[in-house]
ZAMARGU-4260 file (C-alpha; in steps of 0.2 Angstrom, whole numbers, plus 5000, padded with zeros to 4 digits):
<rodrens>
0) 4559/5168/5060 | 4571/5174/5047 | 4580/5163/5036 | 4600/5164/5042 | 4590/5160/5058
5) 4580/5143/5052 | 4595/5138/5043 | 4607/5137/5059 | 4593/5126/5069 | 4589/5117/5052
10) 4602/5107/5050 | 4603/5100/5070 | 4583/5096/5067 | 4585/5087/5052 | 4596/5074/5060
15) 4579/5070/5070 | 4567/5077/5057 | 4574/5064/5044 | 4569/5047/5056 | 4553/5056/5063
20) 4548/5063/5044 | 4547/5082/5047 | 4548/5095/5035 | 4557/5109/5040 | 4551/5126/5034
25) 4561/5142/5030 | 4545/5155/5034 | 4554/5170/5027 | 4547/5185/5016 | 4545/5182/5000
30) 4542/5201/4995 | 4552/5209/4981 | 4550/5226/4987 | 4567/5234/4979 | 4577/5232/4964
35) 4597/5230/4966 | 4606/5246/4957 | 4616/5236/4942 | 4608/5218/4946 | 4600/5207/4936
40) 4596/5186/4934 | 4609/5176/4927 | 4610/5181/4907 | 4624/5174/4904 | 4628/5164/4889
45) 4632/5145/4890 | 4646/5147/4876 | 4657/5157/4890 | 4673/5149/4894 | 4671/5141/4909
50) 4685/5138/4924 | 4687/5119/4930 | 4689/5115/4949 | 4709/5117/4950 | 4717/5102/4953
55) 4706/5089/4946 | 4714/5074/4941 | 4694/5068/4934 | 4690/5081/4919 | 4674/5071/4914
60) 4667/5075/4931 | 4673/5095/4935 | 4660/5105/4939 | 4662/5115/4926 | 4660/5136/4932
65) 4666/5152/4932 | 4672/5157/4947 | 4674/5175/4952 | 4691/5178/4962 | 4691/5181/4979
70) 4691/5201/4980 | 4679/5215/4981 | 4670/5222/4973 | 4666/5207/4964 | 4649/5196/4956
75) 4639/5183/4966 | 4623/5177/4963 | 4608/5171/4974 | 4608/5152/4976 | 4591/5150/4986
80) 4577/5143/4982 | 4567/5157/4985 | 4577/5172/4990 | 4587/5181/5001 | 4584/5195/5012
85) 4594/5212/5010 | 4596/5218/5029 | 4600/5236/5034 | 4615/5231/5046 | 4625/5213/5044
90) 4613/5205/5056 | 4599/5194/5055 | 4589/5203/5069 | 4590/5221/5057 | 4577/5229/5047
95) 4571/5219/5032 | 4573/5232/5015 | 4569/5219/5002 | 4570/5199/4996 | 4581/5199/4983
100) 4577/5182/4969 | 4584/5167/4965 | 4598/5171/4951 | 4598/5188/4955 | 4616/5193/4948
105) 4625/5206/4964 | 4640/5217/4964 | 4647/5212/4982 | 4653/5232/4989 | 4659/5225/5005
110) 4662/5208/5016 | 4662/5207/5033 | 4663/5191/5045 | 4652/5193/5063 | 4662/5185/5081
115) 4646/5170/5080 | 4656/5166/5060 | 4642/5170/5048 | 4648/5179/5035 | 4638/5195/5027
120) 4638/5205/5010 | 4635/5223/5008 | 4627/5229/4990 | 4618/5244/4984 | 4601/5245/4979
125) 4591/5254/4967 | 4588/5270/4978 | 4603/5273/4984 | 4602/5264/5001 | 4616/5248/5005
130) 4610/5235/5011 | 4619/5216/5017 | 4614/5198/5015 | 4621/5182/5021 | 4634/5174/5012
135) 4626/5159/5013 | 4615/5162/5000 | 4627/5168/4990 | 4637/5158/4975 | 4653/5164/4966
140) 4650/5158/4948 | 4634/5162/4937 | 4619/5150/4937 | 4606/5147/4927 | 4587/5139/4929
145) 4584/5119/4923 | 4570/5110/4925 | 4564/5094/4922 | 4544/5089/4922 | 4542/5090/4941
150) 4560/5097/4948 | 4569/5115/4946 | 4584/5120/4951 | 4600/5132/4945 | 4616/5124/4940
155) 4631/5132/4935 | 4629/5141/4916 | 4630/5128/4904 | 4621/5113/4911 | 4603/5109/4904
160) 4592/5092/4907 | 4590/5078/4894 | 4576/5068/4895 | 4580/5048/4898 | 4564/5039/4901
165) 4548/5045/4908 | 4553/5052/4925 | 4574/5050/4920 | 4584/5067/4916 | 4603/5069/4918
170) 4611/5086/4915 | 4625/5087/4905 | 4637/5104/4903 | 4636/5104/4884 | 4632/5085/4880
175) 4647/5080/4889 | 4651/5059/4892 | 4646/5062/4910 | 4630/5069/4921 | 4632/5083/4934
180) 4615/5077/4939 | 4604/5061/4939 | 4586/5064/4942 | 4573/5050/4945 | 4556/5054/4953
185) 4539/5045/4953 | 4524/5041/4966 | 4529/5041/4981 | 4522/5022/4985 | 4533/5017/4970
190) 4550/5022/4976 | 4562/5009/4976 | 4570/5003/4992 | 4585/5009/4987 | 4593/5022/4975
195) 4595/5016/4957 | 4613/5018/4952 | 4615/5025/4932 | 4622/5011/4923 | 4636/5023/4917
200) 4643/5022/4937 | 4653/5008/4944 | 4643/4996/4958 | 4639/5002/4973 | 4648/4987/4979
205) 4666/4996/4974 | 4660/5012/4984 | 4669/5020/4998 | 4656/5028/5009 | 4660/5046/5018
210) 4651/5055/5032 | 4635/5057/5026 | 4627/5076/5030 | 4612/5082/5031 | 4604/5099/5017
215) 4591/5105/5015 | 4582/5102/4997 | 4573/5119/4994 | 4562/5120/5009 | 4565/5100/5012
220) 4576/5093/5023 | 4586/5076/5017 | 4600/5066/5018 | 4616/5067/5008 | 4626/5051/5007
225) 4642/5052/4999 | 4656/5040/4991 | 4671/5038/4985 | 4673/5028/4968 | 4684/5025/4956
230) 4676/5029/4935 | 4681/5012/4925 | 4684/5023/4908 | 4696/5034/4915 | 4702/5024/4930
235) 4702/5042/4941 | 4694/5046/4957 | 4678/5057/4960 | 4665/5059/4971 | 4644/5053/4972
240) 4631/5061/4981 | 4616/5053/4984 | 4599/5062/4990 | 4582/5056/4991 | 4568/5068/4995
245) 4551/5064/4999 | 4533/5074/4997 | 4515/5070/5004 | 4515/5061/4984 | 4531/5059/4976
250) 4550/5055/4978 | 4563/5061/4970 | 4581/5053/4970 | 4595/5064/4965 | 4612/5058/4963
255) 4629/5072/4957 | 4645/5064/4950 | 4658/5076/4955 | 4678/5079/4957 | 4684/5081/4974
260) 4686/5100/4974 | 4668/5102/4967 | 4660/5094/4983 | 4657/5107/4991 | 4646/5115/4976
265) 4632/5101/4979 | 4624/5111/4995 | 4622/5127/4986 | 4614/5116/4970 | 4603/5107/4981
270) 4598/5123/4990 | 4593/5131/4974 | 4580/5117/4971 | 4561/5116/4970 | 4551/5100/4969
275) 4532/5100/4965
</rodrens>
């Protein structure tokens, strides 16, 4: 089972998997067998200039990124948790050359959309050969690994964890007002019933709920609720994202603060994401 595969069925199982508390798996190879001719993870350095989500009318809560425009050949970098698979054709049934990191920095040669709407990446690899991989796995704009004690995942260059409390970090870009990122996690027969809401956010009373979706969180399936609220400070719209994601020992309750043209950055983040 390949992961382009797992990840179409995924989603449709965790609608069930998330009442009847499944795990859904992604069993693919986890083999680095090649290196990518002119690739290399993220190095990029957080003092870059950075290019906010156009159109914003919510600064304090832009997603703040660089993002490569649209044309080839141009930069992406591996978003999933652990790797994606370089294929010799554009299709997830064709020989396997190599499993390419998390962070690993590509030169995209090539794009190509398939009738069934996935789209697929050719690059070159270190001996010469091309090869292509999802676009799924794929994010426009550098990332960088952050890590609190008990969760990792890759944000947009320029974000790092602070410590709050004992099992409470937020990630900031560069010790802005607001969090990206509220991170919460403890024993699992500790969880609270519900969600705890950052002081720094308005009551969930005043929230606007939107269709809720369903991510994966690494290799765990979970639930994304989202609102719409409204900042007191600077009286402008933007966008929350609540997930909680359970182990066999501990949850872990993630909640992004975003604009409106960053919302779609959340599923990458999320897939990007390892708990222990």
């Amino acid at each position: 089972m390949t992961k382009l595969e797992v990840a179409a069925w995924g989603l449709v199982i965790a609608v069930l998997g998330a009442e009847a508390g499944l795990v859904i798996s992604r069993p693919w190879d986890h083999h680095v067998a090649l290196s990518l001719s002119g690739s290399n993870v993220s190095k990029l350095s957080p003092s870059e200039p950075v290019t906010p989500s156009a159109g914003s009318k919510c600064p304090d809560v832009v997603v703040h990124r660089v993002e490569q425009p649209q044309t080839i050949p141009r930069s992406a970098w591996v978003h999933a948790s652990d790797g994606v698979n370089v294929r010799a054709a554009p299709s997830s049934s064709a020989t396997r050359l190599t499993t390419l990191a998390t962070g690993t920095q590509l030169s995209l040669l090539a794009e190509q959309t398939n009738p069934d709407g996935t789209t697929w990446d050719r690059i070159r690899l270190s001996d010469g050969r091309d090869g292509w991989l999802s676009g799924r796995y794929t994010a426009n704009y550098p990332i960088a690994s952050a890590s609190t004690d008990s969760l990792k995942i890759w944000l947009p260059v320029g974000y790092q964890f602070q410590s709050v409390t004992a099992g409470k970090a937020q990630a900031r870009y560069k010790g802005g007002p607001l969090a990206l990122l509220y991170v919460e996690s403890g024993n699992k027969d500790q969880a609270p019933t519900e969600i705890v809401v950052p002081a720094s956010l308005p009551s969930p009373t005043s929230w606007t709920a939107r269709p809720t979706e369903q991510v994966l969180v690494g290799d765990l399936s979970a639930s994304d609720r989202v609102f719409g609220i409204r900042l007191a400070s600077a009286g402008c719209p933007a966008l929350v994202h609540e997930i909680r994601v359970t182990t066999a020992a501990r949850y872990y309750d993630l909640i992004f603060l975003v604009d409106e043209p960053s919302s779609s950055v959340v599923a990458q983040l999320l897939d990007s994401a390892t708990v222990q």
